[in-house]
N, C-alpha and C positions, 0 to 999 in steps of 0.2 A: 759979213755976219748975217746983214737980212735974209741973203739968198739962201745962205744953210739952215738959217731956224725954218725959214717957208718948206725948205728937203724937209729938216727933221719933222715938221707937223705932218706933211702930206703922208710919210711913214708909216707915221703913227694913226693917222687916219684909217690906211691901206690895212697895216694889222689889225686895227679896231673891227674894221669888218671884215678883216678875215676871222677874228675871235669868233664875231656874233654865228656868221653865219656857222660855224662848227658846233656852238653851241646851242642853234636854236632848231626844236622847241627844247624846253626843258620841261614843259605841262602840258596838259593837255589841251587841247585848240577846239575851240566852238566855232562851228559852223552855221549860220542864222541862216532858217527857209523865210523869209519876208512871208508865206502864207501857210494856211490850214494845212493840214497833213492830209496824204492823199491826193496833190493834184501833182503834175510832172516835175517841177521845182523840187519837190520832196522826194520823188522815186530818185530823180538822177542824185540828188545828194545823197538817199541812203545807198543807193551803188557804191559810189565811191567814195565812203567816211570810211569805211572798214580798212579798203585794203588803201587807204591814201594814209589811214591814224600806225598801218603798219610799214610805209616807207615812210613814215616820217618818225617814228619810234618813240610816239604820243598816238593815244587815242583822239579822234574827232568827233568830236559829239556833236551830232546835229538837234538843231532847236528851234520850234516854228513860232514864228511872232506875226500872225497875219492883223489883215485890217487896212483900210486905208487905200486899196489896191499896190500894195507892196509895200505902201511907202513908209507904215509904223515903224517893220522890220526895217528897210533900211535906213531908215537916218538913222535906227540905233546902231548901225556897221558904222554909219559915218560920222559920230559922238566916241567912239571908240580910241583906245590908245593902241596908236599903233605900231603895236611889238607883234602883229604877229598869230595874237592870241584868240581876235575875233574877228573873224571872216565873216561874210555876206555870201548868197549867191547873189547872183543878177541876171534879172532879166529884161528882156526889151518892155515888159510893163514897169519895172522897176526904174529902167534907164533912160527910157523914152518916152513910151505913151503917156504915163502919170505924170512927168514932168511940165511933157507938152501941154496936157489941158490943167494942170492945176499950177496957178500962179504963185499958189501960198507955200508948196510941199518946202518941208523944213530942211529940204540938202539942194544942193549946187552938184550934177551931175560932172560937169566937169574940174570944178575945183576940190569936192569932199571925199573921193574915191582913188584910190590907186587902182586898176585895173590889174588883175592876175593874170588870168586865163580864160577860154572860152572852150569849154569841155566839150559843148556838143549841141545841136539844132535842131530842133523837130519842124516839123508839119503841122499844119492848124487843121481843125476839121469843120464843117458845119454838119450837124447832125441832128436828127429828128426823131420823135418819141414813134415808136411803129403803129400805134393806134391812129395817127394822121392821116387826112385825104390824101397826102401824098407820099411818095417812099422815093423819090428822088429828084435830082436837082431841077431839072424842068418842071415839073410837077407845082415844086416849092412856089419858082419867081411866078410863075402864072397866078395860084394861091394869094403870093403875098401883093402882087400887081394891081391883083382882083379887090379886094377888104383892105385896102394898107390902114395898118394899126391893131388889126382883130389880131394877127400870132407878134406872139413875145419871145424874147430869146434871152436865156442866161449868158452869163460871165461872170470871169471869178472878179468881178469888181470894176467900178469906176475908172476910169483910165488904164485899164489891163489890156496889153494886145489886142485879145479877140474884141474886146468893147471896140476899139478905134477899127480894128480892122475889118470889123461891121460897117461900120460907119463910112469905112472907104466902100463896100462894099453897096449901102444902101447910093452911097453918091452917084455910082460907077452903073447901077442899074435903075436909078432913080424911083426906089422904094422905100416904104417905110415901115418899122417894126417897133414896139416896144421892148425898152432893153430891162433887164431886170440885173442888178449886179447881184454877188453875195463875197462873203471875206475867203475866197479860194476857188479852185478848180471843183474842191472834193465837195462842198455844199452846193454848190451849182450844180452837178450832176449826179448827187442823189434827189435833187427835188427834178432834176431834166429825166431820170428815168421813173422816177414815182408818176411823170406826167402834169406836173406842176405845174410847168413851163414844156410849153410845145417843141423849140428848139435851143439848142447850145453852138456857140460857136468856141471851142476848147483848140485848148494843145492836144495832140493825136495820141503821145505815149497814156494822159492817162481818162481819154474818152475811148481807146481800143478795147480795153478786155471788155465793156458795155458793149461796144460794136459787134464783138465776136459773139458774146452769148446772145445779140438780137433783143440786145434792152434798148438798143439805139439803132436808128438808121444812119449810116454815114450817107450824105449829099453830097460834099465837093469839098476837095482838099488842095491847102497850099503846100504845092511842093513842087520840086525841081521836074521832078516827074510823075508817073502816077506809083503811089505804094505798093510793094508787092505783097503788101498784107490785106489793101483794098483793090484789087487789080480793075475791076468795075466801076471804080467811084473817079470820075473826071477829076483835072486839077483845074486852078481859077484862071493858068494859061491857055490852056484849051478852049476854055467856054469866051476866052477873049478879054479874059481880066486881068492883065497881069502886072499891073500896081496892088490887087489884092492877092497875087502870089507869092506871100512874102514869110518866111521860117521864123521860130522863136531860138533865141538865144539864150542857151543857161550858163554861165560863169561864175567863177567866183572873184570878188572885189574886196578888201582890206579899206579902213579909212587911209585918209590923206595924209601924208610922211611916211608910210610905209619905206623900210628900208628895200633899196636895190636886190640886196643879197638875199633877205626873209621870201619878196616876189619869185624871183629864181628858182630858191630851193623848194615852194609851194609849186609854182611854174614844172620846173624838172619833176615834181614829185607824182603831179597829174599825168603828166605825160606818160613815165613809166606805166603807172597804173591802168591807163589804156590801152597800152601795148598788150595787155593781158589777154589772152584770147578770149576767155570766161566772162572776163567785166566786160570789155566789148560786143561780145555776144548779148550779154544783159542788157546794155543800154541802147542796142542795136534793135533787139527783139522789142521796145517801146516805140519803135518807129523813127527813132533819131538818129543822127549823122553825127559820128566823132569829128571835133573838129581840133582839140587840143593845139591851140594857137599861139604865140606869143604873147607877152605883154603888149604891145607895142600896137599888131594886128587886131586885138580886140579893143584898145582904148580905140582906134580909128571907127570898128563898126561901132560902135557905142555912137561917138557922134555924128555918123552918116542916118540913122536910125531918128536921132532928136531930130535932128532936120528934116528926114520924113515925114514923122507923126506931127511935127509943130505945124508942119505944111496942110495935114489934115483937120486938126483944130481948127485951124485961119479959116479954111472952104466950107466947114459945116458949121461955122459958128459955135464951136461948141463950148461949154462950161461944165463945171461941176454942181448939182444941185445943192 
C-alpha cells in the first residue's frame, strides 16, 4: 500500500508539471536590466524581449532598476516569486564582481538565483576621450606610468566588471588611476565622451557606436581575438595580460525555487530566438558572441567568475567606499 501511494504521488507530481509547463506564461513576464538604460545589459535585452515575449506567447517587458552596481536590481530578482513572472539579467558584475567586494550585497549568489541561460559575451574595451595626449595603448601605460593618479577612468559603478577588471589591470601593470563609478554604462559614457572623465573601461557592444563616430578612442580590448570591428586595437593577450582578458556575460536568472520545467521552457525559448539569423546579426553587430547555454553550463561560469573576482579583491585590498 506504501509503495502504491509513493507511485500515485510521484504521478501526480509528473502531471503537475506537465500542467505548469503547458500552461505557463499565462501573463506577461518582466524582465529586470539591474542598470540605466543604454549600457549593453539593456541593448541585449531589448534584442530579445520582442521576439523571446513572441515564442513565449506573452509579452516581455523589460524594466531598468539600476544603482548599486547591479545589485538594487538584482536582489529585487532574488525577493521575487518564483513562477516565472520576474526575470533578472545577469551579469559578471551582478554575479561576481559586486559580490566579491561587497560583504553587505542583500543576495547569496549561489543560493538566491536559479540560473536560466547565458545569451551571449562581449568584449571589454578601454577607451579614451580623442582630445588626449594619447590615442593608443602604449601611449596610455607611459601617460599613466608617468602622473599615476592625474587620469581618471569611468564605470558603470562600484563592483561592476570593468571597475575590478581595472583593478586587475592597474595590479598586472603596476599603475594607478582614479576610478570614478556612475549607476550604468549609459552615464558613464555620456560624461567619458563630454570629456569629463579622461578614460572608460566599458563593455564594447555599447562604447562602439562612440568608437565609430570618434567620440572615443578604443585602446585595448578583451577578447578571444582581435574585433573585426576594431581590427587595429590590440587585445589584453597580446600586450601579455591575459588574466585581464576576460569577456562579460549577459544572462538571464529567475529567483530561487524556480521550477525545472519554467527554466527549460524560458532556456528552449532563448535559444530558438537566436537561431534567428536577424536577432543574431543584431546582437552580433554589438560585438558579442552567442553563447545560448544550458542551465547547468551557465550556473558553473557564474561560480568560476566569483572565484575569480574574489581572488582580485583579496590582492588589491579592496573595499567599498
Amino acid at each position: 500500500m506504501i509503495r502504491r501511494n509513493a507511485l500515485a504521488l510521484s504521478l501526480l507530481a509528473l502531471l503537475g508539471t506537465a500542467a505548469h509547463a503547458q500552461g505557463y506564461p499565462q501573463k506577461p513576464i518582466r524582465l529586470l536590466v539591474p542598470f540605466a538604460a543604454g549600457g549593453t545589459t539593456d541593448l541585449i535585452a531589448r534584442i530579445i524581449s520582442e521576439p523571446l515575449g513572441r515564442e513565449l506567447g506573452q509579452p516581455v517587458v523589460v524594466e531598468n532598476k539600476g544603482g548599486g552596481g547591479g545589485s538594487i536590481g538584482a536582489a529585487e530578482t532574488a525577493r521575487a516569486t518564483p513562477d516565472g513572472y520576474n526575470l533578472g539579467m545577469a551579469t559578471v558584475s551582478t554575479t561576481a564582481t559586486n559580490p566579491a567586494i561587497n560583504p553587505k550585497i542583500p543576495y547569496n549568489v549561489a543560493t538566491d538565483f536559479t540560473p536560466i541561460i547565458n545569451i551571449a559575451a562581449t568584449p571589454n574595451v578601454i577607451a579614451a576621450h580623442p582630445k588626449l595626449p594619447f590615442q593608443d595603448y602604449k601611449g596610455m601605460l607611459a601617460a599613466v606610468k608617468k602622473e599615476p593618479g592625474k587620469y581618471s577612468y569611468a564605470s558603470p559603478g562600484n563592483g561592476s566588471i570593468t571597475h575590478l577588471m581595472m583593478e586587475m589591470f592597474k595590479l598586472s601593470t603596476q599603475t594607478f588611476m582614479v576610478h570614478v563609478p556612475y549607476r550604468g554604462s549609459g552615464p558613464a559614457l555620456n560624461d567619458a565622451v563630454a570629456g569629463q572623465v579622461p578614460l572608460i573601461f566599458d563593455n564594447l557592444p555599447s562604447a562602439l557606436p562612440f568608437i565609430k563616430e570618434k567620440r572615443l578612442t578604443a585602446l585595448v580590448v578583451a577578447a578571444p581575438q582581435r574585433v573585426p570591428a576594431l581590427p587595429d586595437v590590440p587585445t589584453f593577450k597580446e600586450l601579455g595580460l591575459e588574466s585581464v582578458n576576460r569577456m562579460a556575460y549577459y544572462g538571464i536568472i529567475g529567483p530561487k525555487g524556480l521550477p525545472k520545467d519554467v527554466v527549460d521552457r524560458i532556456n528552449a525559448a532563448v535559444r530558438k530566438v537566436v537561431q534567428d539569423p536577424a536577432i543574431r546579426k543584431r546582437i552580433e553587430e554589438t560585438g558579442s558572441i552567442i553563447m545560448a547555454d544550458t542551465p547547468e553550463a551557465f550556473a558553473k561560469q557564474m561560480r568560476e567568475e566569483l572565484a575569480v573576482y574574489k581572488d582580485v579583491v583579496a590582492k588589491q585590498k579592496l573595499a567599498l567606499d
